[in-house]
C-alpha atoms as one frame of an Amber mdcrd trajectory, in Angstrom:
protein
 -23.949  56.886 -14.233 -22.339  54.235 -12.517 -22.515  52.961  -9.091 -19.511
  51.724  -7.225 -19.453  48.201  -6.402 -19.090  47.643  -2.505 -18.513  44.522
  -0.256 -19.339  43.532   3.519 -18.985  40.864   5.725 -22.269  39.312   7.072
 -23.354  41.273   9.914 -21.507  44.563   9.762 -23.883  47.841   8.419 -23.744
  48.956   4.715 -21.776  51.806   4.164 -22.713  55.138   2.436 -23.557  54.036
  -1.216 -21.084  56.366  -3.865 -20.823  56.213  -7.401 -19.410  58.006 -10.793
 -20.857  60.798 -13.079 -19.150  61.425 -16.259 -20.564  63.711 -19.179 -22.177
  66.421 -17.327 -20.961  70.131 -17.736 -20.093  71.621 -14.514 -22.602  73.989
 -14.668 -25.319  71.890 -14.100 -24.444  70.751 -10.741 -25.683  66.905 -11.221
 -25.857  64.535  -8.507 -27.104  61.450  -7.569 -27.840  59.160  -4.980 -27.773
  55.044  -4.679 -29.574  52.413  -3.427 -29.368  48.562  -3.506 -31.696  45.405
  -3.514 -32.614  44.369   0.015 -30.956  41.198   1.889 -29.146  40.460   4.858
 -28.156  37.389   3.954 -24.527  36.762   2.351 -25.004  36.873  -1.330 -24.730
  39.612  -4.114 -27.098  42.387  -4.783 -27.120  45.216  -7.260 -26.660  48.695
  -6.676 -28.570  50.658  -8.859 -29.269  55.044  -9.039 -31.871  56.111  -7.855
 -34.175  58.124 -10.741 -34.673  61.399 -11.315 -31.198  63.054 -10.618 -31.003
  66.272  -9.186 -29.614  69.443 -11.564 -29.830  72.885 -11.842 -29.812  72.440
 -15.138 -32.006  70.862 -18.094 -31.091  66.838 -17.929 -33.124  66.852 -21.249
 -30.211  67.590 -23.016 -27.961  64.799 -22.100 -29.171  61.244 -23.027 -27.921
  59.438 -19.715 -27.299  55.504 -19.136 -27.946  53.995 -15.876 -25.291  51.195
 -15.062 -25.265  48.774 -11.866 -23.042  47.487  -9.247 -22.355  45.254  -7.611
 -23.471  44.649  -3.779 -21.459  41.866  -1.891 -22.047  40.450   1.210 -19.507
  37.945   2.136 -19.205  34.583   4.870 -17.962  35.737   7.726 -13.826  34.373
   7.679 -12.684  31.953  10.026  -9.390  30.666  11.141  -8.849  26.652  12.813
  -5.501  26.615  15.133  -4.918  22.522  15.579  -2.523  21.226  18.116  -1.503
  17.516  18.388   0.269  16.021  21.889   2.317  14.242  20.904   3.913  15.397
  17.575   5.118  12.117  16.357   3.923   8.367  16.225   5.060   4.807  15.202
   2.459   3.395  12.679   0.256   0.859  13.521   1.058   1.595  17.287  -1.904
   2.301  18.960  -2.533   5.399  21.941  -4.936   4.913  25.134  -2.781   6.218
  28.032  -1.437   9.025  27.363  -3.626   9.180  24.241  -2.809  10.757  20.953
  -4.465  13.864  21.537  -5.508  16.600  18.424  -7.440  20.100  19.200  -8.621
  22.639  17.495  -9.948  25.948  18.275 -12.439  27.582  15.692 -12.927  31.383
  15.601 -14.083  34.408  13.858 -11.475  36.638  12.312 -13.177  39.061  10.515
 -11.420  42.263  10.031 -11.754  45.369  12.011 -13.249  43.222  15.012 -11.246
  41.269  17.678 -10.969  37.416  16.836 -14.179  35.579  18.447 -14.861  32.417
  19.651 -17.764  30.091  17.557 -19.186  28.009  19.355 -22.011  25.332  18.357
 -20.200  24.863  15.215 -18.898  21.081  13.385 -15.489  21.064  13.671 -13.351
  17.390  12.187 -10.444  16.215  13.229  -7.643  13.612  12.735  -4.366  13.106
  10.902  -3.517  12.102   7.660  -6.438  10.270   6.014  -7.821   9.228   9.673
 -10.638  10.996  11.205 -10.823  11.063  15.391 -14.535  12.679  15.159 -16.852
  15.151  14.498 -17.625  17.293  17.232 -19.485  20.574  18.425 -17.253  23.175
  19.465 -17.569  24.636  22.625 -18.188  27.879  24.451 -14.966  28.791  23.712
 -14.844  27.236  19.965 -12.810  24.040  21.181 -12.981  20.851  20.240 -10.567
  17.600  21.216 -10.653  13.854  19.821  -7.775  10.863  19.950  -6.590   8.891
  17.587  -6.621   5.128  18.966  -4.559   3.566  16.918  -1.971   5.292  14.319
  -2.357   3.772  10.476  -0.876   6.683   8.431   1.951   5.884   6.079   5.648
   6.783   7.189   6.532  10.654   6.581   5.328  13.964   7.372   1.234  13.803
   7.515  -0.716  16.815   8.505  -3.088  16.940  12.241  -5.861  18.683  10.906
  -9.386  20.942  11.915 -11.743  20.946   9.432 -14.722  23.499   9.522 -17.186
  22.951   6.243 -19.087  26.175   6.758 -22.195  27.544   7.224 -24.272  30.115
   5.286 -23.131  32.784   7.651 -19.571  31.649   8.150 -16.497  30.629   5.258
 -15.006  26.696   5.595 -11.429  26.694   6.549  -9.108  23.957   8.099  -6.063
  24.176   9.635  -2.814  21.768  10.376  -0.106  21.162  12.956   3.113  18.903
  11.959   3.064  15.426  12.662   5.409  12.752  11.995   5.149   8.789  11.426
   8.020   7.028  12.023   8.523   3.309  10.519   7.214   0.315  13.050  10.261
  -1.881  14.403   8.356  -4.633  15.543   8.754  -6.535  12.453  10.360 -10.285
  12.408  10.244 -13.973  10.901   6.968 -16.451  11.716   8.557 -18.850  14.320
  11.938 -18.262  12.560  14.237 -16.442  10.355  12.781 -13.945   7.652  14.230
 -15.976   4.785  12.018 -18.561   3.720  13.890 -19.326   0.347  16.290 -22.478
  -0.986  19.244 -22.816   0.840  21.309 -24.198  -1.588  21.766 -23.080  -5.514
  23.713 -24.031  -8.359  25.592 -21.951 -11.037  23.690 -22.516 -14.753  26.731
 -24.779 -15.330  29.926 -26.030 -14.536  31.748 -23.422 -16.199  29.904 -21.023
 -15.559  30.010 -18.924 -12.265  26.384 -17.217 -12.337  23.553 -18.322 -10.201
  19.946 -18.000 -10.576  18.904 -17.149  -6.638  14.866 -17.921  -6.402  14.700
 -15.781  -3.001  11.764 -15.550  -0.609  11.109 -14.006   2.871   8.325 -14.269
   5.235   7.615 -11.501   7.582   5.029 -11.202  10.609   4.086  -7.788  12.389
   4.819  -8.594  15.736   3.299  -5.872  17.664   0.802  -8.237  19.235  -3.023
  -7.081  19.228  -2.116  -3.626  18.539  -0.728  -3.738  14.712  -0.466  -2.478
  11.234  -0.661  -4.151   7.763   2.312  -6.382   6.790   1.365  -5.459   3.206
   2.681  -1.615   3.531   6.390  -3.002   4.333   8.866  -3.437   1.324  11.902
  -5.941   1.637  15.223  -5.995  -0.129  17.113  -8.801  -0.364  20.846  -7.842
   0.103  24.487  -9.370   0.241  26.090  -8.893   3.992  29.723  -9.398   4.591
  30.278 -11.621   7.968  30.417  -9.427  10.585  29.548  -6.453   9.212  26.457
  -3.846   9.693  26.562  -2.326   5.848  25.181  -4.547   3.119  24.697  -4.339
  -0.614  21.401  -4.283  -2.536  20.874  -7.380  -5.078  19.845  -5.060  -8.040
  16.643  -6.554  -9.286  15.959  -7.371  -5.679  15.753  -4.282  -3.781  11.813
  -2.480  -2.184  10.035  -5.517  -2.912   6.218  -5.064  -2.370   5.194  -7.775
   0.472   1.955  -9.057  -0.389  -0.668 -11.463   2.429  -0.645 -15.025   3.012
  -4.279 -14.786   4.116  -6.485 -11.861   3.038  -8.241 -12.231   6.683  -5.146
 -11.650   8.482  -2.790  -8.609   7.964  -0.116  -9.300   9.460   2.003 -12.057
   7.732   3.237 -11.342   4.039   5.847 -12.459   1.638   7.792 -11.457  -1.060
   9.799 -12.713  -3.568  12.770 -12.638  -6.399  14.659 -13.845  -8.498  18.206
 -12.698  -9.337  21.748 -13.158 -10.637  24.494 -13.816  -8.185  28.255 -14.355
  -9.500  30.849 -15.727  -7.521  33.846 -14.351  -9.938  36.638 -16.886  -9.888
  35.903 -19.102  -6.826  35.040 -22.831  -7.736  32.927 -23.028  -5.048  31.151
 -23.752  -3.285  30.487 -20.398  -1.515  28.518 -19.608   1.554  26.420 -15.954
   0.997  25.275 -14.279   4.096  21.684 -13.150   2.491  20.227  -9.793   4.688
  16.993  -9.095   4.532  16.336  -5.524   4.749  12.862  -4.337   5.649  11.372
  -1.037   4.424   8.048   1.266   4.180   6.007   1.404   7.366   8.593  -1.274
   9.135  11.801  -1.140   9.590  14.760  -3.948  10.071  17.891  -4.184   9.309
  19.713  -6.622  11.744  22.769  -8.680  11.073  20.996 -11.697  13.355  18.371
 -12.202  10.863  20.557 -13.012   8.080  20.186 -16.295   6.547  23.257 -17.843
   5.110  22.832 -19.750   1.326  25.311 -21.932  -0.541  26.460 -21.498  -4.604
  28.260 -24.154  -6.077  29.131 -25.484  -9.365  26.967 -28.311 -10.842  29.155
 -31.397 -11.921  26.808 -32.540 -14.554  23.780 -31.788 -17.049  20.806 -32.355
 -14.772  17.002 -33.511 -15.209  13.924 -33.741 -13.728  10.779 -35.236 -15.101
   7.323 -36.703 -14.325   3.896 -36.494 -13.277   2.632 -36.296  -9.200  -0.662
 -35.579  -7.496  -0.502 -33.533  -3.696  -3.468 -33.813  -0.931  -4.124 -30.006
   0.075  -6.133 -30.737   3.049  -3.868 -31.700   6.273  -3.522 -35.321   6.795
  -1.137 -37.307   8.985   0.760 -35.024  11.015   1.521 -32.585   7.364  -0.071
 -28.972   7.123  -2.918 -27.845   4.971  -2.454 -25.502   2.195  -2.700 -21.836
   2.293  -2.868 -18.783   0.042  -5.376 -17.148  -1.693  -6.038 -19.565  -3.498
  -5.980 -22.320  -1.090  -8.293 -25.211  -1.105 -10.779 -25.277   1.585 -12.242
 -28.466   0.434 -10.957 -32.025   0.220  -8.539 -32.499  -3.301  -5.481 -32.162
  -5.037  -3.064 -30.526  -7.017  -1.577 -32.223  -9.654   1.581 -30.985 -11.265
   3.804 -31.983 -14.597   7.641 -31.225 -14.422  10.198 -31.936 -17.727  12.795
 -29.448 -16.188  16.603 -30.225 -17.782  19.545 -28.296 -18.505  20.068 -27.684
 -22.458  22.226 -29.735 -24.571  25.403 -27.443 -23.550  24.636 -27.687 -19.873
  24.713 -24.015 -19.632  20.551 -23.414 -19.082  18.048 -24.926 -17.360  14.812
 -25.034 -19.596  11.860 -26.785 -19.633   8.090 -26.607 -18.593   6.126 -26.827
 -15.174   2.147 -26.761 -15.022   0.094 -27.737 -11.951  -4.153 -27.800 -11.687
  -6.006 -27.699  -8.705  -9.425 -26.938  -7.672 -10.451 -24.742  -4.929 -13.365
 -23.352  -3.205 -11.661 -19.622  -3.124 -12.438 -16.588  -5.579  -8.873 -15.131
  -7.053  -9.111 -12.084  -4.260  -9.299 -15.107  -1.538 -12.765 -14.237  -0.855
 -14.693 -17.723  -0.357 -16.724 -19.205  -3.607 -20.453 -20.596  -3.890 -19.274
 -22.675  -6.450 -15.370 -24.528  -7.140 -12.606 -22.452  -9.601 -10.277 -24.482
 -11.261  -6.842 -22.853 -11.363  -3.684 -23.610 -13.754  -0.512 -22.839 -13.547
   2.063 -22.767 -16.309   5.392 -21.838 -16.081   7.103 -19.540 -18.932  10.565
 -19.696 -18.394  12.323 -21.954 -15.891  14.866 -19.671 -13.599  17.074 -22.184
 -12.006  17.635 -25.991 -11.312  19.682 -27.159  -8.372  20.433 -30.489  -6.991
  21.065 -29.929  -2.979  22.138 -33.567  -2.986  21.341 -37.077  -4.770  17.805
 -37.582  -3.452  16.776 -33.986  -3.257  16.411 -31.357  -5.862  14.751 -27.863
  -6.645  13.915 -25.467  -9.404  12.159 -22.312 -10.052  10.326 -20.372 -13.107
   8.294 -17.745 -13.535   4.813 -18.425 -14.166   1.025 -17.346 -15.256  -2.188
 -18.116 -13.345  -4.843 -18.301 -14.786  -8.708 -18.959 -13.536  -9.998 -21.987
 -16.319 -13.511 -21.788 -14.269 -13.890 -17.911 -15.613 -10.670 -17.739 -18.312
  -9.888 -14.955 -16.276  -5.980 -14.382 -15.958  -5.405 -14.102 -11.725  -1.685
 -13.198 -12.013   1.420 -13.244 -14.271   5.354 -13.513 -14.416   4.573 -15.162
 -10.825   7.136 -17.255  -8.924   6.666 -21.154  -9.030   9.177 -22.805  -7.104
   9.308 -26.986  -6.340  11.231 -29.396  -4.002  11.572 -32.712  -4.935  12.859
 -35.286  -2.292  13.899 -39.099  -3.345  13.629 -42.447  -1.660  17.505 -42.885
  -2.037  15.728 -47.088  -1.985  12.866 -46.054  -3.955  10.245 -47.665  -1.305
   8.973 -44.803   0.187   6.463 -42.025  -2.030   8.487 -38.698  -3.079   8.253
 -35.854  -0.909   6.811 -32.665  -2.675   6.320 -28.715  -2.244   4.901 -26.918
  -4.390   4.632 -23.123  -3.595   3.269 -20.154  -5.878   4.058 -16.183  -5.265
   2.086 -13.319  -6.941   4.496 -10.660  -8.978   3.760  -8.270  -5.942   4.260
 -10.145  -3.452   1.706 -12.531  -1.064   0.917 -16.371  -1.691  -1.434 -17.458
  -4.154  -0.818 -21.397  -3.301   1.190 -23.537  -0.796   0.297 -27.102  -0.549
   2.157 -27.257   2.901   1.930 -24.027   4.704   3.637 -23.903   8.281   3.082
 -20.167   8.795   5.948 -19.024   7.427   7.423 -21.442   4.783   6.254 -24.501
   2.570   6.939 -27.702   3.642   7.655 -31.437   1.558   4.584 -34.227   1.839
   3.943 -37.456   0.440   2.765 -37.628  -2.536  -0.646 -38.952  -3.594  -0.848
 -42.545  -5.416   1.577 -44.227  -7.742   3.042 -41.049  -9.299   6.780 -40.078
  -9.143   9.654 -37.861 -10.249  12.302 -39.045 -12.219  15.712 -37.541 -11.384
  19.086 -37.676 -13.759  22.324 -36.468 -12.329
């Protein structure tokens, strides 16, 4: 004997209960009738015959087994239709008048009964990852909400209704198509987006490969209403004068832009460094450098190119000594910044021996610097002082812009000696040194450190958007060979 299993919705009547006899002769005219476990409430219940069956025969001769069933009553389905006015958005923009506007109606669409309204349900909306609200739905199962400000990542990202359920009623959620389109209002800090050296040298004079230690700077310029500068990417490409196409530097292109500041969003940097060949030309050559900007932003504008010069070094090259550099602001010359900026009066004292190799082909070498600030490694502020030092692992490039002033680069680790904690690694280290051509005045110095991501860990002269040269500290100097 076994019953057959039967389901409901919640609220519709049970249905005749019917089941299966097999084993009894024909003869003996056996039936039976059902019952099941009382409950209203959605859940599952079993169905089970009810004793003695009716014969007009002698059920002593059969030895019969009783089986069960299954009784389910299920939530009552329910369908979310979301609308969103308007369809599309620029990220980081943000939406007060006309607002961006997402609905959703909520109703019951159980089957054999017309769809039905619910109302005094929790319905959520938003888009994406962003939530406009919780709300009640109304009379007519509708809820509205706005989204004040759009922070979803460029693409395709859902509007959604969200219903969770109740014990009478299934969860469902529905979607409408929206679309984020990348945020134009993207530019340099006070100036152009490249922040880098200006002038490089090939690794030597017979050789016609250059070592380009490239930087940008980029501020969201939206005003009060903006995104994160950390969610563009930039590539650093080649532009031919006068032209709108560009090429990608290979080991330079969707660059992850990383903060100046933790506390403020909307400046970031990034940086690389990269081969550049000039081919046959002895130089120098001016390259028009374009600085393409990706991810949530977009810019690509020939009248933000910067313009750098490659030439051919006449000479083996050097660069040596010891020289300490006031972070704090003094006379006129900006503070540091970075993450790891010192908040607290000091100095950063760095050791150069930077020199091409006997052949004159490669610049090699090592760089360290030490300074002590009053800033955790995420840029939070400390209780107590972290000592940080830098040390470079392989020097990238030396150039000489003239015969007082001279640069180089080299990837670097940074380290935490307070907590021997490693903060970053293959980082980008890059110096300027500038000479008293009469050796009366102290050397100018900058000193500037960029995390492998992207973002500035130290500057010891930050103007906003670039590091700037100040006097050094005491009787220390550079020694420069040409």
């Amino acid at each position: 004997m076994t019953p057959n299993a039967v389901s409901i919705y919640y609220g519709q009547p049970d249905p005749p209960l019917t089941g299966t006899l097999s084993g009894f002769l024909p003869g003996d005219n056996v039936t039976a009738t059902y019952s099941r476990t009382s409950g209203t409430e959605p859940g599952t219940y079993a169905i089970s015959v009810n004793q003695p069956l009716s014969s007009t025969g002698d059920l002593n001769n059969y030895l019969i087994t009783y089986n069960t069933a299954a009784f389910a009553i299920l939530k009552r389905p329910t369908q979310i239709v979301v609308t969103v006015v308007p369809n599309n958005g620029i990220y980081g923009s943000c939406y007060t008048a006309p607002p961006l506007l997402i609905t959703a109606t909520l109703m019951d669409v159980t089957p054999g009964a017309p769809p039905t309204a619910l109302p005094g349900q929790q319905v959520t909306i938003g888009i994406g990852t962003q939530v406009a609200g919780q709300y009640l739905t109304d009379a007519n199962g509708f809820v509205s909400g706005n989204i004040t400000q759009l922070l979803q990542n460029v693409g395709q990202v859902p509007a959604f209704g969200n219903f969770a359920g109740t014990n009478h009623y299934a969860a469902t959620t529905g979607t409408a198509p929206f679309t984020v389109y990348a945020d134009p209002n993207v530019g340099g800090v006070n100036g152009p987006l490249y922040t880098g050296s200006q002038f490089f040298w090939t690794t030597s004079p017979s050789s016609s490969t250059a070592t380009l230690a490239l930087s940008a700077t980029l501020q969201d310029t939206g005003g009060a209403c903006h995104g994160n500068i950390s969610t563009a990417t930039v590539t650093f490409a080649i532009r031919l004068p006068g032209s709108t196409t560009y090429t990608p530097i290979p080991s330079a292109q969707n660059l992850p832009v990383g903060l100046v500041n933790p506390n403020d969003t909307t400046v970031g940097t990034a940086t690389a460094i990269a081969q550049y060949n000039i081919g046959n030309n002895p130089g120098p050559v001016n390259v028009d450098i374009a600085i393409i900007v990706g991810g949530n932003y977009i810019l690509n504008n020939p009248t933000t190119d910067s313009t750098i010069t490659i030439a051919k070094p006449g000479s083996a090259s050097a660069v040596t000594g010891s020289v300490w550099l006031n972070l704090p602001s003094f006379g006129g010359y900006y503070a540091s910044n970075g993450y790891l900026a010192n908040n607290q009066p000091g100095a950063l004292e760095l050791n150069a021996d930077v020199h091409y190799n006997k052949s004159g082909t490669n610049p090699q070498g090592s760089v360290n610097m030490t300074f002590t600030s009053y800033n955790n490694p995420d840029g939070s502020p400390a209780s107590v002082p972290h000592t940080y030092y830098v040390k470079s692992t392989s020097v990238a490039e030396l150039t000489f812009a003239s015969l007082t002033q001279v640069s180089f680069s080299a990837k670097a680790n940074v380290r935490d000696v307070s907590t021997g904690a490693s903060v970053d690694s293959a980082s980008t280290l890059q110096v300027t040194v500038t000479k008293d051509p009469n050796g009366v005045n102290p050397d100018m110095v900058s000193v500037s450190v960029q995390r492998k991501s992207g973002g500035l860990l130290i500057s010891s002269c930050w103007d906003g958007a670039k590091t700037w040269q100040k006097p050094v500290d005491g009787p220390g100097r550079m020694s420069v060979t040409q």
